[in-house]
MISE-447908 format. One record per residue (C-alpha): residue in three letters; z, y, x. Coordinates in steps of 0.25 Angstrom, whole numbers, always signed. Each point is the difference from the previous one (the first is absolute). Example, Ala and Ser with C-alpha at 12.3 -4.5 7.8 and 13.67 -1.06 7.14 Angstrom:
2
code,pz,py,px
ala,+31,-18,+49 .
ser,-2,+14,+6 .
//
This chain:
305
code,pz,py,px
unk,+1070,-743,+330 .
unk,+2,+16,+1 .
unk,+16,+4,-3 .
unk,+1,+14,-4 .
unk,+15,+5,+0 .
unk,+2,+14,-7 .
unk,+14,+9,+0 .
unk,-2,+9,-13 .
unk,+7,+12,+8 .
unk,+10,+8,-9 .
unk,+11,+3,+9 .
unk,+3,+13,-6 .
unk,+1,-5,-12 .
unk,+9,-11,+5 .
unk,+9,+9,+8 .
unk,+1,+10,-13 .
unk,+5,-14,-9 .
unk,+10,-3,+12 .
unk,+5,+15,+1 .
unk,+2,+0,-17 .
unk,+7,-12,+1 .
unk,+9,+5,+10 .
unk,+4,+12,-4 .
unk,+3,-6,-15 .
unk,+9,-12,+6 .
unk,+8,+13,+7 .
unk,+1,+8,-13 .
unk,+5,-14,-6 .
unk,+10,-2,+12 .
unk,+5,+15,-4 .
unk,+1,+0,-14 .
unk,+7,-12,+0 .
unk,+10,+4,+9 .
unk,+3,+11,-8 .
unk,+1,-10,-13 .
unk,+10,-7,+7 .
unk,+9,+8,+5 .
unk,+3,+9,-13 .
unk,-1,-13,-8 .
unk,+12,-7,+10 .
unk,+8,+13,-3 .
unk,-2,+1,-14 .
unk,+3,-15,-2 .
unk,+12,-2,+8 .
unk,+6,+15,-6 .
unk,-3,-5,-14 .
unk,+4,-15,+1 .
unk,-13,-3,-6 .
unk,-6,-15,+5 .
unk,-16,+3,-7 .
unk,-1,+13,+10 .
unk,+7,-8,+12 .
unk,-11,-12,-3 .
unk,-11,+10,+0 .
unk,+5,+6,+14 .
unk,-1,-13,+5 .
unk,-15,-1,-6 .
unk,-3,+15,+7 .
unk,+6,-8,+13 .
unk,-11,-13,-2 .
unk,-11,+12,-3 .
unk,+3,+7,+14 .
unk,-3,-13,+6 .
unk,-14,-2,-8 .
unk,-3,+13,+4 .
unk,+2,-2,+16 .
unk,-6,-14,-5 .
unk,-11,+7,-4 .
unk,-1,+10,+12 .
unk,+1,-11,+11 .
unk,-12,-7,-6 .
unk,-7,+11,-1 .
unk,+1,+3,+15 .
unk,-2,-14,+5 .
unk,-13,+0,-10 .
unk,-5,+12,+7 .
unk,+0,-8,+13 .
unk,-15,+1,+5 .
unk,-6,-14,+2 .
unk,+4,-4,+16 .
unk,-4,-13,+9 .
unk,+11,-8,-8 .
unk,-3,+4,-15 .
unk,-16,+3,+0 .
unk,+1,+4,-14 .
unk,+11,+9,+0 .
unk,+13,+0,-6 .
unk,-1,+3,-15 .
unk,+6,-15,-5 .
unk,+14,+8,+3 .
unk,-3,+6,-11 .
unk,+1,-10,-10 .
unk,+10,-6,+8 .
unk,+9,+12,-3 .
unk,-4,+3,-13 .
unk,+5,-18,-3 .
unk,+12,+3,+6 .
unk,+2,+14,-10 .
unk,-5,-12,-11 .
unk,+11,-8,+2 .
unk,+11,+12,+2 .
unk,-4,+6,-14 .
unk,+0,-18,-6 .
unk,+15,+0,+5 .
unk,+4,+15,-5 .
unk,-8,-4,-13 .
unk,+10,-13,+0 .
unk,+13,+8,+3 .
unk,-3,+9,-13 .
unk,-4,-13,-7 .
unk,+14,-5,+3 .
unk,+8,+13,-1 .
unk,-7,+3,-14 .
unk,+4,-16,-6 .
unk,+14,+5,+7 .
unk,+1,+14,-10 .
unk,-5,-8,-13 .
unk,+8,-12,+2 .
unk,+13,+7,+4 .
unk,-1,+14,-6 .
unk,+0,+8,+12 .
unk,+2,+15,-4 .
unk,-5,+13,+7 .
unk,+9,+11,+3 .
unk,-7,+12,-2 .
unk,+1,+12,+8 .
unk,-11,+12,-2 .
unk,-1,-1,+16 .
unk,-7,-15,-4 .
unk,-9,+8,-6 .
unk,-2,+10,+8 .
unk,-4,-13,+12 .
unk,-9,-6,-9 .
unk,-9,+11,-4 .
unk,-1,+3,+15 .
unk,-3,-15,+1 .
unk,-11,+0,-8 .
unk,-7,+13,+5 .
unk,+2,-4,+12 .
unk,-6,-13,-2 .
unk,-11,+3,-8 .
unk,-4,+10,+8 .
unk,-1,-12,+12 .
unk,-8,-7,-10 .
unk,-12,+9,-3 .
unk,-2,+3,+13 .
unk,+0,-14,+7 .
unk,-7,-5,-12 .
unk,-12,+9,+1 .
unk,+1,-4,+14 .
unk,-2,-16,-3 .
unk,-13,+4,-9 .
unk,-6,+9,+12 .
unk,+1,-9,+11 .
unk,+5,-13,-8 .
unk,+11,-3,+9 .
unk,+8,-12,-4 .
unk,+12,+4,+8 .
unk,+1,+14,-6 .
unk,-3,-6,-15 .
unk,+12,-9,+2 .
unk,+7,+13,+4 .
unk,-3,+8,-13 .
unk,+2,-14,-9 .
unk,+13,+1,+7 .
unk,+2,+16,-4 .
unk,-5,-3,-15 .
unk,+11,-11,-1 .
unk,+11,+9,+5 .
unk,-3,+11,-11 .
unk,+0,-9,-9 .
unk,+11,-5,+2 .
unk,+7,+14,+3 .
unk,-6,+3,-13 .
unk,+6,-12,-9 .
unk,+14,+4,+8 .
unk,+0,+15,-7 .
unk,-3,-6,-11 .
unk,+11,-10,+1 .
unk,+8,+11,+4 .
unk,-3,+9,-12 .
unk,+4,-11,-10 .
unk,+13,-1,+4 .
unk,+2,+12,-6 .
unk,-2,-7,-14 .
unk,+7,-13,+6 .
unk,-12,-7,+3 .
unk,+2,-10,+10 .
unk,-9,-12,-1 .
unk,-14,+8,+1 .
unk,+1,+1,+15 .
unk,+2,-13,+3 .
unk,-13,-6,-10 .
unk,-8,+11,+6 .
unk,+3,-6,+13 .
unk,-4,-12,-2 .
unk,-13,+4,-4 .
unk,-2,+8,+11 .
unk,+5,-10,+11 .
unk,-9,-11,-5 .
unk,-14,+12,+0 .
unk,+6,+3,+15 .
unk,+0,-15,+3 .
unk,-16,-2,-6 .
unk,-4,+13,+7 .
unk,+6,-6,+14 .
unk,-6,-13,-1 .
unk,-16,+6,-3 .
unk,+2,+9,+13 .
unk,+5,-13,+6 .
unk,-11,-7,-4 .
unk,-10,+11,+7 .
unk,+6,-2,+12 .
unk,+2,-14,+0 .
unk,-16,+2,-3 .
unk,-5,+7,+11 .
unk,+10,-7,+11 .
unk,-5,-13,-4 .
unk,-16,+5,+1 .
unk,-3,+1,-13 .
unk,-15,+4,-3 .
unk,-7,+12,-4 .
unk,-2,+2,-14 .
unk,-11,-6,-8 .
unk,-3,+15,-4 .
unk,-1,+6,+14 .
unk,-7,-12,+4 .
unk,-10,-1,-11 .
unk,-3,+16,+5 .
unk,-2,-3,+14 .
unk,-10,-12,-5 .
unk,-8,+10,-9 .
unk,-1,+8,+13 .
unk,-5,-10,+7 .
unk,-11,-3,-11 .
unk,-4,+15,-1 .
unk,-7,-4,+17 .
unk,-12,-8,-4 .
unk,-3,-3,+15 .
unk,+15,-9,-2 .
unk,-6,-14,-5 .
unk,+13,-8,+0 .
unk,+14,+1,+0 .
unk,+12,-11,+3 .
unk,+14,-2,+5 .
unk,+7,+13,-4 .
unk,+14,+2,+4 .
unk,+10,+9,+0 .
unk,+15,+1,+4 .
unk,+9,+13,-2 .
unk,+2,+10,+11 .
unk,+10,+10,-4 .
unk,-2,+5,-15 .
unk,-15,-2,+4 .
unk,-10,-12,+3 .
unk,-7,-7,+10 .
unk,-12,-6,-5 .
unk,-11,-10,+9 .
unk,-12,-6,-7 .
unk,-14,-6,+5 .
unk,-13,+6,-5 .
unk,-14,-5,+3 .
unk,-10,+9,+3 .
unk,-15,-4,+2 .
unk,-2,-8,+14 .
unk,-11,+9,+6 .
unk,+7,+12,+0 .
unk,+5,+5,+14 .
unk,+15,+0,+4 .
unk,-2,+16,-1 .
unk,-4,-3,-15 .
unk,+11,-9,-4 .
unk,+11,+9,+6 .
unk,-5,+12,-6 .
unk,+0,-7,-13 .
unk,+15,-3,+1 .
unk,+4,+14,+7 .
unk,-7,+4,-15 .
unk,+7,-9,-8 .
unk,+14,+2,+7 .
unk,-2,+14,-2 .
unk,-1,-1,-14 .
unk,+10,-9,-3 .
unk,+11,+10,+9 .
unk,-6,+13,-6 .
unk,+2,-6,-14 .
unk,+13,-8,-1 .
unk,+11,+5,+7 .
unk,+7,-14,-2 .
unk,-8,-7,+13 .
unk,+6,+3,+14 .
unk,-9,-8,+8 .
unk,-12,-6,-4 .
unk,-7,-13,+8 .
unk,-14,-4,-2 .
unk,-6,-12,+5 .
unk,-16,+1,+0 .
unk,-9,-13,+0 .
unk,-13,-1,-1 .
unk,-9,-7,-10 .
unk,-14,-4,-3 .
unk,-7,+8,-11 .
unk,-12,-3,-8 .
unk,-9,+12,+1 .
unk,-7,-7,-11 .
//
C-alpha cells in the first residue's frame, strides 16, 4: 500500500483571512466602546432604564468582540509538535461561547420586554435618546456590512457570529427609536411586543451558530455536495478503478479528507504516486474547502480483456 499525504498550500490566503478577521474584532472592540460609554451617560443623565439596558448590551458586545479576536489569534496558531493540524477548532470554540453570550442577552430582552408589557413601563423621552440611537444604529450597521461580507469571503464562523451579533444590536437599537418616538403620541406598549419578537429571533439565530460549532467540534463530516465533487474528480482519472473508505474530519473552516483508491497492479510505485500527485492537485486547485488530502493507493488485478 502506497500513502500519499498532500498539504494544498494557501498560506497567504490563510494569513489574509486571519489579518481581516483581526482588524474587524478591533474595530468591534472600538466601536463598542464608544456605544458604551455615551450610552452609560446618556442613560444615567436621563434616568432612562431601555438606554442603561442597552449599555449593559454594548458592554457583553466588547466582550464578543475580544471573544472574537482571541479566537482569531489562537486559530492563527501554525500547526506545531502538539497540534499537527493547527489551531483552527478555537475558532468555533469562540464563536460557541459568542452563541451562548447572544442566547443569554436574547433572554434578558425576553424578560425585560414581558416586564414593559405586563407592568407598563414607560420611556422618558429626551431628544439626546435619540440623538444615541441614530448613532447606535450607524454605528452598528456599519460593523455589520463589513463583518458580514467578511463571513461570505472567507466563511469564518467566528466573524458570522460577530456580524449576527451587529444585526441583532441595530435592530434592537432601531425598535428602541422607534419605542422612543411613540411616546410622543403615548404609545407605550409597542416596545415591549416588538421585544419579544426580537429576543426570541436572537435566541433561533444563537442556537444555529451554536449548532455549527457544536458541528465541527464534534467531527462532523464534509458535506454530501463537497463530497459528491471530490468523487466526480475522482471519476474524471480513468486509470482510478476503485475507490473505498473515505473520511473526513474538520480542520479549521477547511477539511481533511483520506480515501483508498485502487489502481491497476502492474503499474510501478512511480506510476501509482504520480496518479495520486494528479489527483491531489486537482482536488486542491478546485475546492478550496480541503486542507490536506490523504490517499491510499492499492493495487488490483485487471482484465486486459
Amino acid at each position: 500500500m502506497i500513502i500519499k499525504i498532500i498539504f494544498f498550500n494557501r498560506d497567504g490566503d490563510i494569513m489574509k483571512r486571519f489579518k481581516s478577521v483581526k482588524i474587524a474584532s478591533i474595530l468591534g472592540i472600538v466601536g463598542n466602546l464608544f456605544l458604551l460609554i455615551i450610552k452609560s451617560i446618556i442613560g444615567f443623565i436621563t434616568n432612562s432604564q431601555a438606554m442603561i439596558a442597552d449599555a449593559f448590551n454594548s458592554a457583553g458586545d466588547i466582550i464578543s468582540s475580544v471573544m472574537t479576536f482571541i479566537g482569531n489569534q489562537v486559530a492563527s496558531i501554525p500547526r506545531d509538535d502538539d497540534h499537527n493540524l493547527g489551531h483552527g477548532k478555537a475558532e468555533y470554540i469562540y464563536s460557541m461561547l459568542i452563541s451562548i453570550a447572544m442566547i443569554l442577552m436574547g433572554l434578558f430582552v425576553f424578560k425585560d420586554s414581558l416586564y414593559s408589557i405586563f407592568y407598563h413601563s414607560k420611556y422618558e423621552f429626551s431628544i439626546w435618546l435619540i440623538v444615541v440611537c441614530i448613532v447606535t444604529i450607524i454605528t452598528k450597521l456599519c460593523l455589520f456590512i463589513y463583518t458580514n461580507e467578511l463571513s461570505k469571503k472567507y466563511n469564518n464562523l467566528l466573524i458570522k457570529a460577530n456580524s449576527k451579533d451587529h444585526r441583532n444590536d441595530c435592530v434592537i437599537t432601531l425598535c428602541n427609536l422607534i419605542a422612543c418616538l411613540l411616546t410622543l403620541v403615548d404609545i407605550y406598549w409597542f416596545d415591549g411586543v416588538v421585544g419579544v419578537g426580537i429576543s426570541i429571533w436572537m435566541i433561533l439565530t444563537s442556537f444555529k451558530i451554536f449548532k455549527e460549532s457544536y458541528d465541527v467540534l464534534m467531527d462532523k463530516s464534509i458535506s454530501n455536495e463537497t463530497k459528491q465533487k471530490v468523487y466526480k474528480i475522482i471519476k474524471s482519472h480513468e486509470e482510478i478503478k476503485k475507490v473505498i473508505h473515505f473520511n473526513s474530519t474538520p480542520v479549521g473552516y477547511k477539511y481533511q479528507i483520506s480515501f483508498t483508491i485502487y489502481v491497476d497492479g502492474n503499474l510501478s510505485t512511480f506510476e501509482s504516486h504520480k496518479i495520486a500527485d494528479d489527483l491531489e492537485k486537482e482536488i486542491g486547485k478546485k475546492l478550496e474547502e480541503i486542507y490536506l488530502t490523504v490517499i491510499h493507493v492499492n493495487p488490483i488485478e485487471v482484465d486486459e480483456n
